[in-house]
Each structure stands twice: as structure tokens, then as C-alpha cells.
C-alpha positions as CSV (number, residue, x, y, z in Angstrom):
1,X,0.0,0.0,0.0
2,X,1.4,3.5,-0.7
3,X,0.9,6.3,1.9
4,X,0.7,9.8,1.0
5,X,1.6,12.2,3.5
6,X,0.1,16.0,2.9
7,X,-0.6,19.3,5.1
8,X,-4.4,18.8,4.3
9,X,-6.7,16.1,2.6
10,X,-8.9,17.1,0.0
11,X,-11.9,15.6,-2.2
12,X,-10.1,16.1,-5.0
13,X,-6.5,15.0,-3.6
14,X,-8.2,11.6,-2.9
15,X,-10.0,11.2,-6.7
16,X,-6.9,11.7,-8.5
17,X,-4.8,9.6,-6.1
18,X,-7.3,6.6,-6.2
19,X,-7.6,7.6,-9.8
20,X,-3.9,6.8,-10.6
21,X,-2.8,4.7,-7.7
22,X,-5.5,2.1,-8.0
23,X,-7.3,1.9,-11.3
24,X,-4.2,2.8,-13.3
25,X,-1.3,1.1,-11.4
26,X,-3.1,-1.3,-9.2
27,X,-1.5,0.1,-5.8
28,X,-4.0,0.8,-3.2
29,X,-3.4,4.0,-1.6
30,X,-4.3,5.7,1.9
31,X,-3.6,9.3,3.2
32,X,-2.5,10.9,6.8
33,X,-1.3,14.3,8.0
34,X,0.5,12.5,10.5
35,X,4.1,12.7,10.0
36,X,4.8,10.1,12.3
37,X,2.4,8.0,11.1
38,X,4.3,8.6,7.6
39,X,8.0,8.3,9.8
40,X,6.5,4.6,10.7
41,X,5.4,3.2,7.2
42,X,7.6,0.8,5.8
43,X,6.4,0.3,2.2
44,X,5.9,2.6,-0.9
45,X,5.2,6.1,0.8
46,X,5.5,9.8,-1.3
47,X,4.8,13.1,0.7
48,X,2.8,15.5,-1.8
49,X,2.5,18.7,0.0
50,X,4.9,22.4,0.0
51,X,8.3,21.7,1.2
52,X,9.7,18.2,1.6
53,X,10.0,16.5,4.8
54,X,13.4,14.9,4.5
55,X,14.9,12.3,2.0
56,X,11.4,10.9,1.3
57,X,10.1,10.5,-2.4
58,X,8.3,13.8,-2.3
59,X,6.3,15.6,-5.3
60,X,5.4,19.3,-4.8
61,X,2.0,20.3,-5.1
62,X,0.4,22.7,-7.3
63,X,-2.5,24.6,-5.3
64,X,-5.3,22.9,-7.4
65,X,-6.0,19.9,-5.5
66,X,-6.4,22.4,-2.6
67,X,-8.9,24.7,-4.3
68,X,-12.6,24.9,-4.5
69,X,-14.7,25.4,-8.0
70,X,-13.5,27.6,-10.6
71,X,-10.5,30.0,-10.5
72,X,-8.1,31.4,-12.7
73,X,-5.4,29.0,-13.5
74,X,-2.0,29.6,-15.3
75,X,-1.2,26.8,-17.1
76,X,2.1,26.5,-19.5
77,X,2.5,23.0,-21.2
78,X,5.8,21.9,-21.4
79,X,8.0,19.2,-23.3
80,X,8.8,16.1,-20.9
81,X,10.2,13.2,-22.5
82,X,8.1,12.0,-25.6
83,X,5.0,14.1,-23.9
84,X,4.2,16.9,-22.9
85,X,2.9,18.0,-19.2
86,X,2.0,21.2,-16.9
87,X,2.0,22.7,-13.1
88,X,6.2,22.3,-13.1
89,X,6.8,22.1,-9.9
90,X,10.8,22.4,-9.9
91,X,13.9,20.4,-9.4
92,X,13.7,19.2,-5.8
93,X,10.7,17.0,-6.6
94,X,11.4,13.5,-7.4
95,X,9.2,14.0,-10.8
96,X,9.1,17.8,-12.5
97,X,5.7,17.9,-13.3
98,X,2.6,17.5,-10.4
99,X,0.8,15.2,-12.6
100,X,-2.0,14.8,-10.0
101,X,-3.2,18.2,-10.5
102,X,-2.3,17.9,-13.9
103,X,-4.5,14.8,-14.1
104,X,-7.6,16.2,-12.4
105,X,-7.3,19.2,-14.7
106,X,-8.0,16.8,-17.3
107,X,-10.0,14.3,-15.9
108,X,-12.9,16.7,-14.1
109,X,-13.2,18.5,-18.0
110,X,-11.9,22.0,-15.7
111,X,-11.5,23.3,-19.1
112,X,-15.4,22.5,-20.0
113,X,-16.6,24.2,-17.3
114,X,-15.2,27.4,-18.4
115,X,-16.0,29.9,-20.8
116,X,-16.2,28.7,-24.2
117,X,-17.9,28.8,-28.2
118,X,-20.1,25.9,-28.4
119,X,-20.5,24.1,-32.2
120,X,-23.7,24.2,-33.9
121,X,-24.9,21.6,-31.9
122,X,-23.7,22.8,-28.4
123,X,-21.0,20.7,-28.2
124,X,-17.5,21.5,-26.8
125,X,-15.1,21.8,-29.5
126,X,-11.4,19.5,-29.7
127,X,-10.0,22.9,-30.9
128,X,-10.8,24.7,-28.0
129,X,-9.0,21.8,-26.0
130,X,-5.8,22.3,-24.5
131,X,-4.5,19.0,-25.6
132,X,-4.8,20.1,-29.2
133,X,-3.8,24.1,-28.5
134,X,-0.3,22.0,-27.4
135,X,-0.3,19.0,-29.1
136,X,-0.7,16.1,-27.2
137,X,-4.4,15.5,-28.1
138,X,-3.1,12.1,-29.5
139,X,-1.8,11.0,-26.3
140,X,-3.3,9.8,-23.0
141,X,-1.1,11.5,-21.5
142,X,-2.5,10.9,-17.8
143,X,-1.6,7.5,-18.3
144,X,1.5,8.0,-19.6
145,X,2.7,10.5,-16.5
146,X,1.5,7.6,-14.3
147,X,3.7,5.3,-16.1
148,X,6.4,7.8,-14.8
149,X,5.6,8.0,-11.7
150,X,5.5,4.3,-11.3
151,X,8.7,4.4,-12.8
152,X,9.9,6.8,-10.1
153,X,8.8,4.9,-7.5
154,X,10.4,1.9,-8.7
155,X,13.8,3.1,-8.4
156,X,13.0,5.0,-5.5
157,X,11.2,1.5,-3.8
158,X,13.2,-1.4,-6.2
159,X,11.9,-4.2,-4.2
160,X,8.4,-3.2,-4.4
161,X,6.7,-5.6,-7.3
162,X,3.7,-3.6,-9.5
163,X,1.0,-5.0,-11.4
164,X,1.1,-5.5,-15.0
165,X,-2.6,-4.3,-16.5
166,X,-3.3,-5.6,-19.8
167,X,-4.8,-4.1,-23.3
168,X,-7.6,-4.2,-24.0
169,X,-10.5,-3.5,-26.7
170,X,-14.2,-2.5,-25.8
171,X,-15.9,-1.6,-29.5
172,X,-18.7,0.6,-29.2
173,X,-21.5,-0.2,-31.8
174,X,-23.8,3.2,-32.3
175,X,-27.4,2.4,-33.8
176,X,-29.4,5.6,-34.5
177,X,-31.3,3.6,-36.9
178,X,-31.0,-0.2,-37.5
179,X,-33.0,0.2,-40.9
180,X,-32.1,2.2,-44.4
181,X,-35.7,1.3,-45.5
182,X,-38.0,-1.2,-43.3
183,X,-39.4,-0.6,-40.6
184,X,-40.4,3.0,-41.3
185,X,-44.1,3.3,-41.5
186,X,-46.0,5.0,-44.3
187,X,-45.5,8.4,-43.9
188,X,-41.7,7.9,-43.8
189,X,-41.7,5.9,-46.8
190,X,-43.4,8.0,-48.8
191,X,-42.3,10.5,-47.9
192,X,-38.5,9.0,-49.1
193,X,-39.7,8.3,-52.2
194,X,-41.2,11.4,-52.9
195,X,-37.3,12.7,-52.0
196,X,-35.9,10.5,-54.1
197,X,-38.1,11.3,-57.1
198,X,-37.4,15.1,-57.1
199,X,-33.7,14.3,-56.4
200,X,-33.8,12.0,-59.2
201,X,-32.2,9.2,-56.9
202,X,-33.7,6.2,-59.0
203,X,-31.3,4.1,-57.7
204,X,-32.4,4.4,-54.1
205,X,-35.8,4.5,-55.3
206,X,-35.2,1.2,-56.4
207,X,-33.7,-0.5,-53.5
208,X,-36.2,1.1,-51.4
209,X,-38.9,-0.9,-53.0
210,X,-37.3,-3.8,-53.2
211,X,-36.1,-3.8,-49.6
212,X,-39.4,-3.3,-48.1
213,X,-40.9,-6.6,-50.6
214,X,-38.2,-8.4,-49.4
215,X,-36.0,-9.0,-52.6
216,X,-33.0,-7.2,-50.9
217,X,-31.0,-7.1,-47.5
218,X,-31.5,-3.8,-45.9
219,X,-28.3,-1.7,-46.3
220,X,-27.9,-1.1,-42.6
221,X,-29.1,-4.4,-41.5
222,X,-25.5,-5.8,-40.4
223,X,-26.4,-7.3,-37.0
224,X,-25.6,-10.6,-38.6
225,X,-22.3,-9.6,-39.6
226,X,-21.3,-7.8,-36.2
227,X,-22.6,-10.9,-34.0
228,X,-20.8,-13.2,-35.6
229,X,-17.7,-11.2,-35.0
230,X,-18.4,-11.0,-31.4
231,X,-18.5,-14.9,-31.2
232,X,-14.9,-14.9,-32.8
233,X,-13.7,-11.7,-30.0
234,X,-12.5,-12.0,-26.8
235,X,-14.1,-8.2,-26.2
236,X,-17.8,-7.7,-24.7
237,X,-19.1,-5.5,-28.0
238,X,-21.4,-2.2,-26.5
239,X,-24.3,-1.6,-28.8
240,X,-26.2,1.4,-28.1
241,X,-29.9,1.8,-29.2
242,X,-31.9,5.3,-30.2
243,X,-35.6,4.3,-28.5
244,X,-36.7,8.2,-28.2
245,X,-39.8,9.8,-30.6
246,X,-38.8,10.8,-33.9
247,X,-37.5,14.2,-34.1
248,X,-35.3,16.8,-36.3
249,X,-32.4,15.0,-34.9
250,X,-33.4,11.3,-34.3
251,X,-34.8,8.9,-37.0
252,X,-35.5,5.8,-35.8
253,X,-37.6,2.9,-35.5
254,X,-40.9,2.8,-33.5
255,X,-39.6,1.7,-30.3
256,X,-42.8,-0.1,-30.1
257,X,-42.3,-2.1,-33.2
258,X,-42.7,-5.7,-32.3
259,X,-39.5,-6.4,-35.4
260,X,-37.2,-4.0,-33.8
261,X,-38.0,-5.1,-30.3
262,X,-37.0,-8.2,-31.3
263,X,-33.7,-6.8,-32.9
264,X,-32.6,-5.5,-29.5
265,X,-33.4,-8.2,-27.8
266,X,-31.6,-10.5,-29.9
267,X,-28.4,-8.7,-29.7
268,X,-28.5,-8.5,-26.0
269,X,-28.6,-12.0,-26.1
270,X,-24.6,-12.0,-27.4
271,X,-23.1,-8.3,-26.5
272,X,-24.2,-5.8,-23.8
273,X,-26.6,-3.0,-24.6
274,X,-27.3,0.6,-23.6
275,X,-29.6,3.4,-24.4
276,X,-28.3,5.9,-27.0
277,X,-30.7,9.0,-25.7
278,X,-32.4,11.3,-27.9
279,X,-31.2,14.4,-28.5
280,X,-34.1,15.9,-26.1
281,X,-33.4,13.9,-23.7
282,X,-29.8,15.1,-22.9
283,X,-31.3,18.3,-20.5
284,X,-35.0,16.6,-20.4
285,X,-35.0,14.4,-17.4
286,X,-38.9,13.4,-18.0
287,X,-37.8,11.9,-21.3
288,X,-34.5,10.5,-20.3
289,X,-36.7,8.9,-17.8
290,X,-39.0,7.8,-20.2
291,X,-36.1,6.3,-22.4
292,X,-34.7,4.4,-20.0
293,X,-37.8,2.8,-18.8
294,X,-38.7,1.8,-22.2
295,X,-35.1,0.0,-22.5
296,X,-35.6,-1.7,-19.3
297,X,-38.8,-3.2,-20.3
298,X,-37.1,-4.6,-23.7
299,X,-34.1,-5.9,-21.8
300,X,-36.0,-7.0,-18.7
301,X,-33.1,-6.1,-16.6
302,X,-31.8,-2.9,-15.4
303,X,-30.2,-0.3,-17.7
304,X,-26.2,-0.7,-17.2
305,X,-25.0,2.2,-19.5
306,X,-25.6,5.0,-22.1
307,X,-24.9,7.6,-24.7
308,X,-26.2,10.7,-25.3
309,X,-27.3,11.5,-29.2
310,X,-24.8,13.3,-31.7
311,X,-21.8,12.9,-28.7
312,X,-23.5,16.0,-26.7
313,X,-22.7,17.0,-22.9
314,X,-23.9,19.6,-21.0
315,X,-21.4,19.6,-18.0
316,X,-22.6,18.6,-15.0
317,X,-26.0,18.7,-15.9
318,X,-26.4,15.7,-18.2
319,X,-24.6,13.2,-15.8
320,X,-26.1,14.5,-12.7
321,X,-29.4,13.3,-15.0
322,X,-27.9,10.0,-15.6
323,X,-26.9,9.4,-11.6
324,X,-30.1,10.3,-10.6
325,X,-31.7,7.9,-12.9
326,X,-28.8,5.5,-11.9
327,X,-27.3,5.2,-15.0
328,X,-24.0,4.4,-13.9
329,X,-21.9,4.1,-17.3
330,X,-21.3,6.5,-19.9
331,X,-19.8,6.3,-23.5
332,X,-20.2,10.2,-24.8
333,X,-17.0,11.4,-23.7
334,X,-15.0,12.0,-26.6
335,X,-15.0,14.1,-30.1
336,X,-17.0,13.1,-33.2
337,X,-14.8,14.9,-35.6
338,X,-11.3,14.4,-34.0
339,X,-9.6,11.3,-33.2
340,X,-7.6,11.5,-30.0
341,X,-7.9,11.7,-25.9
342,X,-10.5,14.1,-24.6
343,X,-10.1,13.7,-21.1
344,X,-6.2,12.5,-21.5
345,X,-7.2,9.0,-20.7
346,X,-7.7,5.5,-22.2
347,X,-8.4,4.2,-18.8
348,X,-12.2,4.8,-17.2
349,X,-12.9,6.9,-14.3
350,X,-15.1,8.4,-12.2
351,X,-16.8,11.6,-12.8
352,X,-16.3,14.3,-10.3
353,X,-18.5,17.3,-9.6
354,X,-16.9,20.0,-9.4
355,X,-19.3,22.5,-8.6
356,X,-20.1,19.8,-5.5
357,X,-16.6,19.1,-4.8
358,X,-17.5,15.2,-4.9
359,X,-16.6,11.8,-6.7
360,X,-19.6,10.5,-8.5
361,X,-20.7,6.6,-8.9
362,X,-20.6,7.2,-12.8
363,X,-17.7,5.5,-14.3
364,X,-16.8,7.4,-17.8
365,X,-15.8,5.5,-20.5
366,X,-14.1,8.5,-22.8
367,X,-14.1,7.1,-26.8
368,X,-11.2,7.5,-28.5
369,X,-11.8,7.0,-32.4
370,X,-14.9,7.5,-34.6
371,X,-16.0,6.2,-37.6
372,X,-16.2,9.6,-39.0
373,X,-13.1,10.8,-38.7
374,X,-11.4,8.2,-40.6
375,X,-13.5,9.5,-43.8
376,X,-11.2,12.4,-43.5
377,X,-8.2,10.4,-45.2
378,X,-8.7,9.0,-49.0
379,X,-6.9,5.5,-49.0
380,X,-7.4,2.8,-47.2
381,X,-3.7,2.3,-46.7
382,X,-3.7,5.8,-44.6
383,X,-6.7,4.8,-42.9
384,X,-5.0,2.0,-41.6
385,X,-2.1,4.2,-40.6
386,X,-3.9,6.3,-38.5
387,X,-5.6,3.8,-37.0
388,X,-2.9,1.7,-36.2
389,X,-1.0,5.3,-34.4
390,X,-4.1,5.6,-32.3
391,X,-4.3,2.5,-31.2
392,X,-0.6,2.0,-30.7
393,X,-0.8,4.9,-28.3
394,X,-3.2,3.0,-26.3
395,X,-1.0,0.0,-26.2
396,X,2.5,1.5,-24.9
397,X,0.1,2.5,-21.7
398,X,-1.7,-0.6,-22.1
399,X,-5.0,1.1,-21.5
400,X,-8.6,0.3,-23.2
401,X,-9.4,1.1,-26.5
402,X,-12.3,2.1,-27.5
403,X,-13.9,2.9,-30.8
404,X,-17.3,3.7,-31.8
405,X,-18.6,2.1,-35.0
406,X,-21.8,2.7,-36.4
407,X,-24.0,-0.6,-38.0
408,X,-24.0,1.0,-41.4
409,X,-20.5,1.4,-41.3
410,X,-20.4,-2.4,-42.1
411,X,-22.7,-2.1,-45.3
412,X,-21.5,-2.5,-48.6
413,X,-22.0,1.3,-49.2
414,X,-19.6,3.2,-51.1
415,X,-17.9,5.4,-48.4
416,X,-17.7,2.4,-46.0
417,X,-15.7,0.6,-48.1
418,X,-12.4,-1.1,-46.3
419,X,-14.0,-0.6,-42.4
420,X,-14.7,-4.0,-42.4
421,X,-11.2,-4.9,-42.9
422,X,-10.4,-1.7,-40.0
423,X,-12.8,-2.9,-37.9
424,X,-10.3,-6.6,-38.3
425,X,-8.1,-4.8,-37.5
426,X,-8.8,-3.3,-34.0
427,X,-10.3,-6.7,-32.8
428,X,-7.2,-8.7,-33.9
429,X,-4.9,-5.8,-32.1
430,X,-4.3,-7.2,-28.7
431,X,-3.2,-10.8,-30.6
432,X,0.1,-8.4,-32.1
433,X,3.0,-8.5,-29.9
């Protein structure tokens, strides 16, 4: 057990500890401001406070962990190693950086909290980040600073035998609608068709008919396909399902339709499944209620996890709406149109509230890849490249990688055309040395 010796202890001081101690290097941790309690300790101890004690493996701290809410903070990122880090904290230390109030910088989204230009759907922009002002949006780095401090501590404790964690893969499947053409009801299908006719799409026109008299496999139907690759994969798949009324944003399936019930249930019978929530739902908790009700009743067992429609989050509100529905899992945390680390982690943790100065019992599982963004680059070949950086990142930490996928993105479309093989790839990751 490591003992931390500090002049005061904090909410926040024992989030980020536990944070990096326990679910990222497997060493259980525990706190005094006892110095001869500290003195008496004869196993891994650091003191983490002003001035250091003695000889002891001490880190200064930054004031941070000390605060509470919101306050001015000066941050200047600088080069350390292969990464990059903040709060320098000066040569005396036994590491130059106080990566635990780096960390909860990072981890509590400080940064979203603060002032800042929302996109057109009122979602916090990558570029606004300070992982991609400074260029280390590709990294986690809070995993990677942990590696160095474990590394410190090892020299400074040689006898002292960590845990190894292992990588892992948890693919996110995303189904706003299971369907291209069945399953829509009258007025949506005529209404496509009557698209399709003034966009002279006769192409669509035509499959459209012929999916809904059966002659063709819907485009988007690939359940087939994806549950059969979960039976090959060692890794729990995480399909997420839109149920919420049809809207401007959200277009799918009656959430009454006995077909589609069905669908959902049949997939729950091989991989785990959440509720993706409507886009009204996110700062609705009437709906959100609704919603996760409805998904209950279909799985007949209580609602483990979700995501919130089009990757929105309205900090703190939407996960104080998922605690107090007990919704204890979320998947949203990450950026639709950039591939990368939005909290600086591949490891999930804990939300805390900052405006109540308090850990929270919902466990954030940040994303760190969409489909999307690999539509950005032309060849396949470069597709695979950037994939394979991304996920290479993930494995020097050996964190969890997660990706989110979308069921069409396995259809024979045109722009889909190689994610299969991608998709391959990320499953048969953790079998490469």
C-alpha cells in the first residue's frame, strides 16, 4: 500500500490519487497528516505537500488539489520526454511535473466548465482543447505521466513488485437507426420516395422498394455480420440503441415495433446494450426517464449504461441526470470529428463534480476514435495508418481502447468501403505483440 503524507486532505486529492494509484497502477493507496504516522510506514510512501520532509520520495504540489470550484489558472504546457505535461513544480521533486493536478485538470473536464464557443450543436469543440492548442491531443497522457511516476517509484522503492494491466479492446457499436428502408411506417416511406423522385435518386428509389418486398438485405441491416464477429472476440461488444420519438435529430424505428423489439433483444442475447438518448433527452429528465424505462422493459433487466445522441454534454448537468436515474456508465466522452484523448485518458474513471466538490458513482468510458473521422483520409492504406498510431498509443500504456462504429458502417456502401477490414483490425490488435 502507498501512503501519502500531505498538510491537508482534500476531495479532489483523494479522486486523482485513487484515480492513478488504484485503477491505473493497481496500488492501493491511503492518506494521513501525521508525520509520524508517515515516519513509521515501511512500504511505498510519497509526501505531496509544500516543502519536503526529509529524503522521502516527495512531489510538490500545485495549489489545485487544494482549491474549490473555478479559478483562474495559469497553465504553461511543457515538453517532458516523448509528452508533454503542466503545473512544473521544480527540481527538488522527485518527478518535474505535479501530474496529480495535472491529471484532475484533465479528468474533471476544468476546461469545460469554463467559458467557451459551443458548435452548432452545443458541443465542446477539440479545438478549444488544450490538448490540441499544445499537441498532445493524440496522447493519454495521464496514463502515460503515471507510467512515470510508477517508474519513479520503482527506483526510489526497487523491491516493491507492481502490477502489469493488460490491453484491452471494448468496440462501441452506435445504432441511431437499425434500418435504411424497413421498418419505417407509411408516412416515412413516402415521404423518401417522394425525396428520391425530385432528387432523381432512382437508384435508391429502387432498392427502397425492393427492400421493403423483401427481394433485398436492408443496407444497414449488419447485425448478422457484427454478432458473428463478437462470437470470434474476446471483447464484450457495446451496442447502443436510439428508442426516443422521432424528431429533427433522431430517425428511428418505432420503439414499439414488435420487429425492432425483437432486434434489440436478440443482440443482448450476445453483447451488452445501452440506451443511446435522444437528442431531447440530454437536458429533459422526463424523457431521459421515459427512455430508460422503455429500454428496461425490452431488456428485462436494469439499464447498465448510455450515450447521449450526436456525442453532446452539458457539464454537469447531463450526468447528474444520468446518476439520478442510476445510470451508472457513460460512453459520450469523446470528439466526433477528432480522433484523440479528450479527457487524456484510455483508462475509465469516475466523474467528479466539481461544482459539489465530490466523486460521483458514474464510471466514464471516454471514446477515442470514430467512424467519422477516418473518412477524413482518401486511402485505405492511410486509414490503416492512422488507426494503427491511435491505437498503438493505447498499447504503450496498455490502456482500453475504444472505438465507436456505427452498423452501417459495415454495409457494402460506397464510403464504407475497407471498415470491415479496420474494424479486423482493431479486434485482432491485442493478438500483435
Amino acid at each position: 500500500m502507498l501512503l501519502v503524507y500531505t498538510h491537508t486532505i482534500t476531495p479532489r486529492l483523494t479522486y486523482i490519487f485513487k484515480h492513478i494509484c488504484i485503477r491505473i497502477l493497481g496500488v492501493e493507496v491511503s492518506f494521513t497528516t501525521k508525520i509520524e504516522e508517515f515516519i513509521a510506514h515501511d512500504s511505498l510512501k510519497i509526501s505531496y505537500t509544500k516543502q519536503q520532509l526529509g529524503n522521502e520520495f516527495f512531489i510538490k504540489s500545485h495549489d489545485l488539489l487544494f482549491e474549490q470550484g473555478l479559478n483562474d489558472i495559469d497553465i504553461n504546457v511543457q515538453k517532458w520526454g516523448h509528452t508533454k505535461c503542466f503545473f512544473f513544480n521544480g527540481d527538488k521533486s522527485a518527478i518535474p511535473f505535479d501530474i496529480f493536478a495535472a491529471s484532475f485538470y484533465l479528468l474533471s473536464r476544468y476546461e469545460e466548465y469554463l467559458p467557451h464557443v459551443k458548435d452548432d450543436y452545443g458541443r465542446f469543440l477539440a479545438t478549444d482543447s488544450i490538448a490540441h492548442k499544445n499537441g498532445f491531443l493524440h496522447q493519454p497522457v495521464v496514463d502515460i505521466w503515471s507510467d512515470k511516476f510508477k517508474q519513479a517509484l520503482q527506483l526510489h522503492f526497487p523491491t516493491y513488485r507492481f502490477v502489469q494491466k493488460k490491453y484491452s479492446v471494448k468496440p462501441v457499436i452506435d445504432v441511431p437507426t437499425p434500418y435504411h428502408f424497413k421498418l419505417k411506417g407509411i408516412m416515412r416511406t413516402v415521404g423518401g420516395t417522394v425525396k428520391d423522385l425530385l432528387k432523381f435518386k432512382f437508384r435508391s428509389l429502387y432498392n427502397r422498394f425492393m427492400v421493403i418486398f423483401g427481394a433485398e438485405h436492408d443496407p444497414y441491416d449488419t447485425f448478422t455480420y457484427i454478432i458473428n464477429k463478437q462470437k470470434q472476440s474476446e471483447f464484450k461488444f457495446m451496442f447502443f440503441f436510439l428508442i426516443g420519438d422521432y424528431s429533427t435529430y433522431d430517425k428511428s424505428v418505432n420503439p414499439n415495433n414488435k420487429a425492432f423489439v425483437s432486434l434489440i433483444k436478440h443482440v443482448a442475447d450476445y453483447s451488452e446494450v445501452g440506451l443511446k438518448t435522444s437528442f431531447f433527452a440530454l437536458d429533459n429528465l422526463a424523457i431521459l426517464k421515459k427512455e430508460k424505462l422503455k429500454m428496461e422493459d425490452i431488456l428485462n433487466t436494469t439499464l447498465k449504461a448510455s450515450r447521449q445522441s450526436f456525442s453532446k454534454l452539458n457539464l454537469p448537468e447531463s450526468y447528474r441526470n444520468l446518476i439520478k436515474l442510476e445510470i451508472f456508465e457513460d460512453y459520450t466522452m469523446g470528439y466526433v470529428n477528432q480522433l484523440g484523448f479528450r479527457a487524456g485518458t484510455c483508462t475509465p474513471f469516475l466523474f467528479y463534480d466539481l461544482d459539489y466538490e465530490l466523486q460521483t458513482p458514474l464510471k466514464i468510458h471516454t471514446y477515442h476514435l470514430m467512424d467519422y473521422v477516418l473518412l477524413k483520409t482518401h486511402s485505405l492504406l492511410d486509414k490503416k495508418k492512422v488507426l494503427n498510431e491511435i491505437i498503438n498509443e493505447v498499447k504503450q500504456v496498455n490502456g482500453e481502447f475504444i472505438p465507436v462504429f456505427h452498423n452501417y458502417t459495415f454495409s457494402d456502401m460506397e464510403r464504407w468501403k475497407g471498415f470491415k477490414e479496420l474494424f479486423n483490425s482493431i479486434l485482432e490488435s491485442a493478438d500483435e505483440n
